[in-house]
C-alpha positions, 0 to 999 in steps of 0.5 A: 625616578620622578615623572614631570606632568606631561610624563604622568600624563602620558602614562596615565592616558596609555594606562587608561587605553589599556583598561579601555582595550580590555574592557572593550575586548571582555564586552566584545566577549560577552557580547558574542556569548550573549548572541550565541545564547540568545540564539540558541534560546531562539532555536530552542524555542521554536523546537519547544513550539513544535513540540507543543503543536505535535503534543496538541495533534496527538488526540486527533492523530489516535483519533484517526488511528482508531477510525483507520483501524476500524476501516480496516477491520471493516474490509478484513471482515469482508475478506475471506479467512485463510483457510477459506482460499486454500485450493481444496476449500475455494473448490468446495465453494466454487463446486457449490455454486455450480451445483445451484446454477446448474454449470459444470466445473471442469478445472480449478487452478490457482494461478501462479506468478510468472517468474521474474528475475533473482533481483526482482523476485527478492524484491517483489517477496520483500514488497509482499511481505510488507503488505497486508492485504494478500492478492489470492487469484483462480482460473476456473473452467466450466460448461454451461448456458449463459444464463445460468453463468450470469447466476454462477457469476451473481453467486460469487460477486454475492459471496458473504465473503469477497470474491471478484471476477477479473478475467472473463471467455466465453466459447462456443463449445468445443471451439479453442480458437477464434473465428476467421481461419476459413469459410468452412471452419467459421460456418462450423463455429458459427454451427456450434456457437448456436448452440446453447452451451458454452466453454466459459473460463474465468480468473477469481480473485480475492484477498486476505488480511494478515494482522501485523 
C-alpha cells in the first residue's frame, strides 16, 4: 500500500516520537543511575574521610594509651599487694604500728557489705568484677592516749603502701554511750573523760589492683 506525503509524514513524525520517548525514558534511566552512583560515591567518600582521620588519631590514642598505663601502674604500685590485705597479714601491720606508738589493739575485723537484695547484689558482683580497683575496709579497735594515736594515725597514712582512715571515735575509756542521759551518769563520763586513755575505733580502707 503506497502512502501519500501527508501519511509518510504522519508516520514519520509517530516514528520519530517513538525514538524520542525511548531515548528520553533510557536518559531518565541513566540519569537515575548516574545520581545514585554519584551519591554513593559522595557516601563513600565521607567514610573514607573518616576513616583517614580516625588513621591520622591513632599515634596520638597509643600515646595516651601508653601515658594512661603508666598512670595506672603508678597508683598500683602504691597500692598494696593481694597478700598484704589478707585479715592475718593487715593485723600483723596494724600490730606493728601499735607496738611503736604505744596503743593497744583489742579487734581487727574485716568490715563486710550488708546484704543487699538477690537483684542487687548480682548486679553489685557484676559491677565488682569489672572494676579494677578493689575496695578492701577494716574496723580496728584499740586503747590508748591521743597523742600516740595521732602517731598511730600518722603510721598508717605514711604506709609505703596505701592505707586511708575513713571513719574515726573517740571515747572516754570505758564509756559505750554519749553524754546526756543524767547529771549523775555525765558527771561520771566527764570523770573518765579526764582521764588520759581512751577507746578509739577506726574503719581503714585500701585498695588493690587486679590486672585484666
Amino acid at each position: 500500500m503506497k502512502l501519500n506525503e501527508k501519511q509518510k509524514i504522519i508516520v514519520s513524525v509517530a516514528i520519530f516520537l517513538v525514538l524520542l520517548g525511548g531515548l528520553l525514558t533510557l536518559n531518565y534511566f541513566k540519569y537515575k543511575e548516574r545520581k545514585d552512583l554519584l551519591a554513593k560515591m559522595s557516601s563513600l567518600e565521607k567514610e573514607e574521610r573518616a576513616a583517614n582521620a580516625k588513621i591520622k588519631q591513632i599515634p596520638e590514642l597509643r600515646q595516651k594509651r601508653t601515658d594512661l598505663a603508666a598512670i595506672v601502674a603508678q597508683y598500683a604500685n602504691i597500692l598494696p599487694p593481694e597478700e598484704h590485705i589478707q585479715h592475718e597479714a593487715f593485723a600483723e601491720i596494724i600490730d606493728g604500728y601499735s607496738k611503736d606508738t604505744q596503743v593497744v589493739i583489742q579487734k581487727v575485723d574485716a568490715v563486710i557489705e550488708e546484704e543487699e537484695p538477690d537483684d542487687k547484689k548480682k548486679k553489685a558482683k557484676k559491677k565488682k568484677e569489672d572494676q579494677n580497683f578493689i575496695r578492701h575496709r577494716y574496723k580496728v579497735q584499740l586503747v590508748g592516749t591521743f597523742p600516740n594515736f595521732r602517731n598511730f594515725v600518722n603510721k598508717i597514712e605514711n604506709h609505703t603502701r596505701f592505707l586511708k582512715i575513713d571513719e574515726m571515735n573517740i571515747r572516754p575509756l570505758g564509756v559505750e554511750r554519749s553524754i546526756g542521759a543524767s547529771s549523775k551518769d555525765d558527771s561520771a563520763v566527764l570523770e573518765n573523760a579526764a582521764k588520759p586513755f581512751k577507746n578509739i575505733e577506726i574503719v581503714v580502707s585500701t585498695y588493690t589492683y587486679k590486672k585484666d
